[in-house]
NUSE-643824 format. One line per 2 residues: number of its first residue (from 0); for each residue x, y, z of N, C-alpha, C, O. Coordinates in pm, 1 decimal, always signed. Each point is the difference from the previous one (the first is absolute). Example, Ala and Ser with C-alpha at 12.3 -4.5 7.8 and 13.67 -1.06 7.14 Angstrom:
0) +1319.0,-569.0,+780.0,-89.0,+119.0,+0.0,+90.0,+120.0,+0.0,+103.6,-1.9,+66.5; -138.6,+106.9,-138.5,+82.0,+119.0,+6.0,-77.0,+109.0,+73.0,+50.9,+110.8,+16.9
END
This chain:
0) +464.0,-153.2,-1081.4,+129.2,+65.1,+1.0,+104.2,-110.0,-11.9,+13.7,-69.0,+101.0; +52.3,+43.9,-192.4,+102.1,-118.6,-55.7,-82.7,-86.6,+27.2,-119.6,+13.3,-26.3
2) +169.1,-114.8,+82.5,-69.4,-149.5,+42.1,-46.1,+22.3,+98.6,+35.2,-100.9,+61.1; -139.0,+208.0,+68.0,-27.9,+16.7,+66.2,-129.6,+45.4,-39.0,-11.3,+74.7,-97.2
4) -119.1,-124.3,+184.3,-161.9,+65.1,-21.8,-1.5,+43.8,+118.8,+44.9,-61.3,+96.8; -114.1,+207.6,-93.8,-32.1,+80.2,+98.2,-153.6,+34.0,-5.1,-54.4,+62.7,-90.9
6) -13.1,-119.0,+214.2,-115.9,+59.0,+0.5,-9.8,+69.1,+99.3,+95.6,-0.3,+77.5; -220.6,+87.0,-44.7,-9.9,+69.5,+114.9,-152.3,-65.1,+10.7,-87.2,-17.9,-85.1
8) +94.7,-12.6,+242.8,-121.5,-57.9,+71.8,-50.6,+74.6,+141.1,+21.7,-36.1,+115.6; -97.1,+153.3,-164.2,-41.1,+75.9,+85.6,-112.4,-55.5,+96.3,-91.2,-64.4,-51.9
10) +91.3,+85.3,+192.0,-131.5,-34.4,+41.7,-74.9,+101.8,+97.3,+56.4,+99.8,+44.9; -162.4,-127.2,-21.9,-41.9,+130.3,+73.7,+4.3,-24.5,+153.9,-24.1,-113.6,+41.0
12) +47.2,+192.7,+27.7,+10.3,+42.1,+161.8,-130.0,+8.9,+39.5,-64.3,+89.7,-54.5; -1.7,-169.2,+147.4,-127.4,+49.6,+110.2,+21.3,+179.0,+18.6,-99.5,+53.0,+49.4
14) +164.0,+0.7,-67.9,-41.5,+152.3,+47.7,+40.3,+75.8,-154.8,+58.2,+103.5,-32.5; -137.3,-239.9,-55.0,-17.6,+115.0,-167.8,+108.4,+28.0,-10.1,-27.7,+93.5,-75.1
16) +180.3,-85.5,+85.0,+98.8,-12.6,-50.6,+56.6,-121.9,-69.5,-55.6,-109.1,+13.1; +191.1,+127.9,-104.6,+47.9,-124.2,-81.1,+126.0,-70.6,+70.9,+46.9,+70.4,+89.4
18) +7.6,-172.7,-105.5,+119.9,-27.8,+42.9,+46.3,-78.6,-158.6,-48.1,-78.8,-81.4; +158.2,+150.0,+100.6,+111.5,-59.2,-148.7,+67.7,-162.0,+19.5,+73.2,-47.0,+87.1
20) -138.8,-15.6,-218.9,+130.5,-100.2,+36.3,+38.0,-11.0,-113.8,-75.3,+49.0,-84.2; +209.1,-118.4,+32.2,+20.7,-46.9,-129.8,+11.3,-136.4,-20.1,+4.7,-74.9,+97.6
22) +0.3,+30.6,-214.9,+70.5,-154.4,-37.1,+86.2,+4.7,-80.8,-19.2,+83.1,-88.8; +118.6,-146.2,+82.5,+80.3,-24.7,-129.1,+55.4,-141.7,+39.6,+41.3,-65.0,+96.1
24) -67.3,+58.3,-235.8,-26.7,-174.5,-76.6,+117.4,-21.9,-101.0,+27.5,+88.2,-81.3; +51.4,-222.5,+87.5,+67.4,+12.8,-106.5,+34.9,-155.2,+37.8,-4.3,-65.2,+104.3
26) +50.3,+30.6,-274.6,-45.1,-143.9,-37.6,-90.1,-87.6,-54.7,-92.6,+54.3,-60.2; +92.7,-154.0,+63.1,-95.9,-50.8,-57.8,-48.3,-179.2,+75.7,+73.2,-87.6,+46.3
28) -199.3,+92.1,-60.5,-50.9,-129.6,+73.2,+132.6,-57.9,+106.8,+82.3,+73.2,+54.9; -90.4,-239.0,-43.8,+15.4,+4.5,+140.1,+174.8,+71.5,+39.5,+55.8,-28.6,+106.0
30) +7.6,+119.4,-209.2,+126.2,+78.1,+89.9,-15.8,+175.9,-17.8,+85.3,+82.4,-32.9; -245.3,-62.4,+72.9,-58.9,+109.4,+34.3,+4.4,+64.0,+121.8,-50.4,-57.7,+96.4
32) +107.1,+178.6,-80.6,-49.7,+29.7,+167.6,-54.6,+142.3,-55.0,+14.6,+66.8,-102.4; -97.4,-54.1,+245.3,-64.3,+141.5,-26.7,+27.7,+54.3,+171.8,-30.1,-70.3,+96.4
34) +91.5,+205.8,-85.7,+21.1,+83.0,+81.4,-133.7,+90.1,+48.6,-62.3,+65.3,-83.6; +34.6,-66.5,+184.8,-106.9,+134.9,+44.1,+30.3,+70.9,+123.4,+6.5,-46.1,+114.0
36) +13.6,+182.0,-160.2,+53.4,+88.7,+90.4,-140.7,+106.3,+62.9,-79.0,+59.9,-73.0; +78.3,-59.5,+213.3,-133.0,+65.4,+42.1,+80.1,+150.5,+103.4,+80.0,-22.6,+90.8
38) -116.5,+143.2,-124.1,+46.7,+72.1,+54.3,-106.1,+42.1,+115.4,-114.2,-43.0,+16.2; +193.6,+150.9,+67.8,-58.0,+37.4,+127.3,-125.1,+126.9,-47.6,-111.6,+26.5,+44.6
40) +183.8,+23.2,-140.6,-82.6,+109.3,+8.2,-131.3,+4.6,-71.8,-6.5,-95.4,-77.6; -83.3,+158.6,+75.1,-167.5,+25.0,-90.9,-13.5,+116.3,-50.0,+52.4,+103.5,+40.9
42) -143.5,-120.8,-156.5,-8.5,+102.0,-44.5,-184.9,+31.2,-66.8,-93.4,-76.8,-22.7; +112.1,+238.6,+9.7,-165.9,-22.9,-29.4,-19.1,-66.3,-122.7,-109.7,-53.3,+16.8
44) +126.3,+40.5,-65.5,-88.8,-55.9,-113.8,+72.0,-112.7,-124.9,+82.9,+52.6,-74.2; -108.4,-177.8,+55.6,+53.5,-111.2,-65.8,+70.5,+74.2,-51.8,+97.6,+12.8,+73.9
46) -85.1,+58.2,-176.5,+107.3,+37.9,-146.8,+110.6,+4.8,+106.5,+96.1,-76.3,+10.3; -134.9,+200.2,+80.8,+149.8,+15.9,+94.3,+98.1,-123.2,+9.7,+118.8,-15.2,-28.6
48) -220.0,-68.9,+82.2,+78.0,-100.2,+56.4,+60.3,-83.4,-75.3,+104.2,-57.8,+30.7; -189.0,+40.2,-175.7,+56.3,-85.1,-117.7,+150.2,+72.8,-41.4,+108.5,-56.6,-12.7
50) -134.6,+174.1,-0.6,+142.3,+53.5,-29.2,+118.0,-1.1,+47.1,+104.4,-8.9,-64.6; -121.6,+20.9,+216.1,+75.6,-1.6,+107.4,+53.0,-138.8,+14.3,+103.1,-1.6,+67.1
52) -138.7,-105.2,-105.9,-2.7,-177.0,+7.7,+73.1,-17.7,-139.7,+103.0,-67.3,-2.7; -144.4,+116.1,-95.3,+84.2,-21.3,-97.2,+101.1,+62.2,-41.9,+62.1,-37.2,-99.6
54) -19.0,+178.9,+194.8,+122.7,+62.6,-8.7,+99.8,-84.5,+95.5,+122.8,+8.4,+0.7; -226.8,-115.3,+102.5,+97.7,-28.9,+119.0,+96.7,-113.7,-46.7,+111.0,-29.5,+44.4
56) -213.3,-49.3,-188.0,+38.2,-140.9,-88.7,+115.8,+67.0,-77.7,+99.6,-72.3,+2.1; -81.3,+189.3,-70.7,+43.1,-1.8,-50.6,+208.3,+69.5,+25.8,+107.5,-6.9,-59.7
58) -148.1,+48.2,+148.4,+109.0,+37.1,+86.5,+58.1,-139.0,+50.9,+119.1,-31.1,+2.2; -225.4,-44.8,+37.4,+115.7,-147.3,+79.5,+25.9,-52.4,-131.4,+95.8,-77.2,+2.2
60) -142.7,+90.5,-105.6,+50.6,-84.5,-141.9,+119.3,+64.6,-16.9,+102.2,-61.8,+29.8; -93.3,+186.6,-76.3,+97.9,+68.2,-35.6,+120.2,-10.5,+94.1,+110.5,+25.6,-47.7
62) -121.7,-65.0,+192.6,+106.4,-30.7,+77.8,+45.9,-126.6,+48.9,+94.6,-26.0,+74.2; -206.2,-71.3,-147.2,+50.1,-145.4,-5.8,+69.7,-39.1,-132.8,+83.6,-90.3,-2.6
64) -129.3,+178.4,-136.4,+92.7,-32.0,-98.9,+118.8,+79.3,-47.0,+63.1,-31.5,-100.9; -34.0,+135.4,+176.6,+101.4,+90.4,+27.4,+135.3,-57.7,-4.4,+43.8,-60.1,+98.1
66) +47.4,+79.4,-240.9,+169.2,-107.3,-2.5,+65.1,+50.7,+166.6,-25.8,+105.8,+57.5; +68.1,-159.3,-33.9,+65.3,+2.3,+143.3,+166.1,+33.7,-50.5,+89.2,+10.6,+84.2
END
């Protein structure tokens, strides 16, 4: 999304549930940073959570490149 990479990095919960996280990456070699956001909530099943992680990337993008 512009100069921003969004991945979603789902992982799984000991009680067979997912927890969402995202990354977003932007830049390049050493004036690179990458962001990872881990939320509270789980969900059943990876896709959920991939979606939910990459709606969460894409909302903080859209409100970090937002003209002021």
């Amino acid at each position: 999304m512009g100069k921003y990479r969004i991945a979603a990095c789902p992982r799984p919960l000991g009680c067979g549930r997912f927890a969402a996280q995202v990354s977003i990456a932007s830049g390049r070699g050493s004036a690179s940073t990458d962001r990872v956001m881990r939320f509270v909530d789980d969900f059943p099943t990876i896709d959920d959570a991939a979606r939910y992680a990459i709606a969460q990337g894409i909302d903080w993008v859209s409100a970090v490149t937002k003209p002021h």
